[in-house]
N, C-alpha and C positions, 0 to 999 in steps of 0.2 A: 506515652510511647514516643519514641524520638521518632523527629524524625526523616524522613527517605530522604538523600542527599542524591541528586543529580546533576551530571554533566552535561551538557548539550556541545558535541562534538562538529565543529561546521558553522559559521556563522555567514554565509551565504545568505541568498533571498528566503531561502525554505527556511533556513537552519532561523534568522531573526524570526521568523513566525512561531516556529518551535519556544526561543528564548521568552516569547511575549506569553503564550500561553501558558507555559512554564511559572514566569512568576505571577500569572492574574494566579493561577492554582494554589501558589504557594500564601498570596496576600490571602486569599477568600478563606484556604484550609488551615493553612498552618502545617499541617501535614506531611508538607514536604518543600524542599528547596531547592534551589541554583546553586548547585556545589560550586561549578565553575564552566565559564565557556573555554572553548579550545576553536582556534583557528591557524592553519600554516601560515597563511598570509598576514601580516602584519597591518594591511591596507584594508583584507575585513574585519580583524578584529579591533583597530582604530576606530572603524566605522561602527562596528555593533557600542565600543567603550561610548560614542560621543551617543547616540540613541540612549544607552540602558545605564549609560553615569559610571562613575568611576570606582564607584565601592565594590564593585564585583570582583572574583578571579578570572583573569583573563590568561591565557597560555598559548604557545606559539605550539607545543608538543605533549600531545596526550598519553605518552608511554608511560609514568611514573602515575597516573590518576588510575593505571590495571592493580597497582599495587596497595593504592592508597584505603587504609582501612574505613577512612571516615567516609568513603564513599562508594555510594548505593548499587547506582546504578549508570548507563549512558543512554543518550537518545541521539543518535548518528544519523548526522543529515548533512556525511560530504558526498562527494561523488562518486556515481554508481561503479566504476572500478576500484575505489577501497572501501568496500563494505566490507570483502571478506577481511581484509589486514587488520581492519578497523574493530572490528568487532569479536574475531579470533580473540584476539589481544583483552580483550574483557571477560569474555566468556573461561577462557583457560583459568582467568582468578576467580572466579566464580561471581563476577559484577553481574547484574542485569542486562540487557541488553533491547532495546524498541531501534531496529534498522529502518531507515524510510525505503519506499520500494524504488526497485526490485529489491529481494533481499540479498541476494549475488548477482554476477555475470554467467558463474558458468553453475548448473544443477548440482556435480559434484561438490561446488564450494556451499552450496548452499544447505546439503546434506553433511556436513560435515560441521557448519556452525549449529546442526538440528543435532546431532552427536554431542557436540563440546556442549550443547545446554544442557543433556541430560545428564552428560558425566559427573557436571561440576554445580548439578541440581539451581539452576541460574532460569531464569522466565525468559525467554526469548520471545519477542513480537517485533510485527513488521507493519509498514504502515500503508496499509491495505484502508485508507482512510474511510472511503465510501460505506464500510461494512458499520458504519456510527453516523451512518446520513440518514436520517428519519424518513425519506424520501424513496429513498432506498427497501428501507425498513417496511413500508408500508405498502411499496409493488410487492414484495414477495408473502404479506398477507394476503394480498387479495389472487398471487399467485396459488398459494395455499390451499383457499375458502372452494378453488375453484370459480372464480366472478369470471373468469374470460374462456372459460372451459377449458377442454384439450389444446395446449400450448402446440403453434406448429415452427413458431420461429419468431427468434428477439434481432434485432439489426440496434446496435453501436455506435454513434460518432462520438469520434475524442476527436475534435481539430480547432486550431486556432493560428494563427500567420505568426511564425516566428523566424527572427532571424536566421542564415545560413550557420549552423552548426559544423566544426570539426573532429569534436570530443565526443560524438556520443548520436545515436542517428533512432530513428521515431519510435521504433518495436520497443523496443527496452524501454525507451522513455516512458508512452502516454499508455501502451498496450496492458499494462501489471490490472490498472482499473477495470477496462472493459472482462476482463478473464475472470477477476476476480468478483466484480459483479456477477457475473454468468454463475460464476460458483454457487453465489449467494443466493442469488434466487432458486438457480434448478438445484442447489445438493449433489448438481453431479459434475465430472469433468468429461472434455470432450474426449471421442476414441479418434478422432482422425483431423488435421490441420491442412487445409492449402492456404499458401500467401502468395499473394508477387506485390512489390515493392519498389520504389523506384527513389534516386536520387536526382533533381532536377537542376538544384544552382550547387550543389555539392556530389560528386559523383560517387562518391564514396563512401558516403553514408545517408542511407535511407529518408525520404523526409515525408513521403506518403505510403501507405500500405493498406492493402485491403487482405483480410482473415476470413475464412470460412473454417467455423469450426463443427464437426458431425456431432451426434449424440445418440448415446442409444437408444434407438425407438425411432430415429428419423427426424427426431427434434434438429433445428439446424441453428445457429449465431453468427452475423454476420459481422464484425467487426470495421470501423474503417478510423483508422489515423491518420492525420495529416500536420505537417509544420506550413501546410501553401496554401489553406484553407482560409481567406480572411473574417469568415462566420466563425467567432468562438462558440463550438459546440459538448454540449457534457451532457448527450441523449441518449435514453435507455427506449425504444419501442417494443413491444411485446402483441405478438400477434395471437390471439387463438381462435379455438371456433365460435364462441359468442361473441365476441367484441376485441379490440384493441386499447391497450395502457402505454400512455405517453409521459415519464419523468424527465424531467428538466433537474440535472443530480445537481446543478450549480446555484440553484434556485430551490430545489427542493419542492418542486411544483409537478403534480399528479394528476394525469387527467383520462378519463374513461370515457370509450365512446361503443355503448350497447345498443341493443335494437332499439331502447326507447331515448336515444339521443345519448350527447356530452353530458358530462357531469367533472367536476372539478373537485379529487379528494383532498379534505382539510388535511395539512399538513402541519406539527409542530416542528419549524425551524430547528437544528440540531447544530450546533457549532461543534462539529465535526472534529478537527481538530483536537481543541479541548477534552471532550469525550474520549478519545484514542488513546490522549494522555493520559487521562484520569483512569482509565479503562488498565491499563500497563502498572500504576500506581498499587491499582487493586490487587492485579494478579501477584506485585510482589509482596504486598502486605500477607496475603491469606498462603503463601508459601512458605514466609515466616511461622505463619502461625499456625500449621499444618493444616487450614479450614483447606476443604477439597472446594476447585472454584474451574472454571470454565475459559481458557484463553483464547477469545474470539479472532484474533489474529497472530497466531503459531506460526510458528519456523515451518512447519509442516505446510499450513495454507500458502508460506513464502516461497518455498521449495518445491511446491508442484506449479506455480504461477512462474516461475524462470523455467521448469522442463518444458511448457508452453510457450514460453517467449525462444527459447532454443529451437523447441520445434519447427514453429514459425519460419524462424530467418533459414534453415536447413531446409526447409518445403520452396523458399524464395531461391534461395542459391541453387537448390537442385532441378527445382522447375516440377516439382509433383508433389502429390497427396504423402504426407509425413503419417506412420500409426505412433500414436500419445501413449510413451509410456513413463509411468509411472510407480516409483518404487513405491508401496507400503514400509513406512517405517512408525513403531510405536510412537504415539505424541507426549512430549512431556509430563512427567508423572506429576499428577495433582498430590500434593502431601495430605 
C-alpha cells in the first residue's frame, strides 16, 4: 500500500511538534510521510529547515499542495483566524484535512468545512487533543462504572502566565479543551452558558474568563481560563455523590477520594499528540478502503465546541445567561 503523503501547514511552536511526531510516525511505520511543510514566514520555516535538515520540502505557499495529486492529506497548525481559508482550500479537492483547535472562528465557517468534507468525501478531524489522553480516558470509565455516583458538578482550570497577547484573547484560545472534555465525559452538551471576562494589561482582548455551563438534569461545569495565572494548570475535578476525581490532563495523573480514603488510579501515559495523529492516519486509510470506522474527533465535535466558544463571548459582551444552540447536522459517512 503506498503510502499517506502529508503536509503539515504552520511551522510555528505547535506546527514543529506536529512535524516531529509526524516523522517519529513515519520512521516507526513506513506508512505514511512528510510530504512537505508550508510556512509564510521565511524566518519560521528557516528555523524548522535548520531543526528537521534540509532534505525536506519546504514552501512559503500552500495553494498548489490543494491540487497536488501526490498528496494525502494536511495537518493545519497556523493561526486560529485561517483555519477556515486554510482548510476550505483542501477540503474543496478533496485532500484530508486534521485542523488544530478551534476548528473556526465563527460556527457558520465551521459548518460549512463539515459540508465541504462530506461533499468531496474527505475525513475531516480537529484537534480536540485530550479526547487521546489516557487520563482522560480513564475519568470517564469510572464516570461510566458509576465509582463517584450521581455526578453533581466538574470545575475546569486551563491557566498558565502568558505573555500580553494582541492577536487572539483567552476563550478561543485555552476554552475548545475544557468544552471538549466536558463533552467527553458527560456525552452530552451544555443547554445554557454564562461568562464574564476581562482584559487586564490588554483591553481588548480577554485574558481571564470564568464559564458556567448548565446541563440537563442540573448537572453544572464550571470552567475557568486564565493568561494572569502564574500556576500552569490542566485540571479536570468531578464532583459526585460518593466521592470526588481529580486529573492532572498534563500529567495524566488520577486521583479518588471515596469514603474509605485517596487512592491514586494507574494510569498508562499516552503521548497524545502522536495518538491523534495516528488516529487521522486511520480514519483515512479505512475511507479508502471503504472499512466503516469511528472519527473520534469530527468536524461535527469541532463545530459544536466553536457554537460554545461563540456562545460564551456573546453571554460576556451581553452580560447574561446565553441558550446553546446547536444545529444537528449528519456526520461524515463512514464508507
Amino acid at each position: 500500500m503506498n503510502p499517506l503523503r502529508i503536509s503539515v501547514i504552520g511551522g510555528g511552536y505547535w506546527g514543529k511538534k506536529v512535524i516531529r511526531e509526524t516523522l517519529d510516525i513515519s520512521r516507526a511505520t513506513g506508512s505514511s510521510q512528510l510530504h512537505s511543510i508550508v510556512d509564510n514566514f521565511p524566518e519560521s520555516l528557516a528555523q524548522c529547515q535548520k531543526e528537521f535538515g534540509p532534505g525536506l520540502d519546504y514552501r512559503t505557499d500552500y495553494h498548489s499542495l490543494a491540487t497536488d495529486p501526490s498528496l494525502t492529506g494536511a495537518h493545519i497548525c497556523t493561526p486560529n483566524s485561517t483555519h477556515f481559508e486554510v482548510a476550505s482550500t483542501f477540503l474543496r479537492q478533496g485532500k484530508h484535512v486534521l485542523v488544530e483547535k478551534p476548528l473556526t472562528l465563527k460556527t457558520e465557517e465551521a459548518y460549512e468545512l463539515v459540508r465541504l468534507a462530506n461533499e468531496n468525501k474527505a475525513v475531516l478531524c480537529v484537534g480536540h487533543i485530550h479526547r487521546f489522553n489516557n487520563g482522560v480516558r480513564e475519568l470517564r470509565r469510572i464516570l461510566t462504572e458509576g465509582v463517584l455516583g450521581d455526578v453533581y458538578y466538574l470545575r475546569l482550570r486551563w491557566t498558565a502566565l502568558m505573555n500580553p497577547q494582541l492577536l487572539r484573547e483567552v476563550i478561543t484560545d485555552l476554552a475548545p479543551h475544557p468544552f471538549d472534555i466536558c463533552n467527553y465525559l458527560l456525552d452530552a452538551w451544555p443547554e445554557k452558558l454564562a461568562c464574564k471576562g476581562r482584559g487586564y494589561r490588554t483591553k481588548q482582548n480577554e485574558e481571564v474568563a470564568f464559564i458556567t455551563a448548565d446541563y440537563k438534569g442540573g448537572l453544572i461545569a464550571h470552567v475557568e481560563v486564565s493568561w494572569l495565572d502564574r500556576d500552569k494548570r490542566r485540571e479536570v475535578t468531578v464532583v459526585g455523590s460518593k466521592g470526588t476525581a481529580s486529573l492532572d490532563c498534563a500529567n495524566q495523573t488520577l486521583v479518588l477520594e471515596l469514603s474509605g480514603g485517596k487512592q491514586e488510579i494507574p494510569v498508562s501515559v499516552s503521548n497524545t499528540l502522536g495518538t491523534e495523529i495516528s488516529h487521522f492516519y486511520d480514519c483515512i486509510r479505512n475511507s479508502r478502503n471503504s472499512i466503516p470506522y469511528s472519527n473520534h474527533s469530527d468536524g461535527i465535535l469541532g463545530a459544536r465546541v466553536v457554537s460554545l466558544l461563540e456562545a460564551s463571548r456573546e453571554s460576556m459582551f451581553q452580560d447574561r445567561t446565553i441558550q446553546v444552540q446547536l444545529p444537528i447536522i449528519p456526520a461524515i459517512p463512514a464508507k
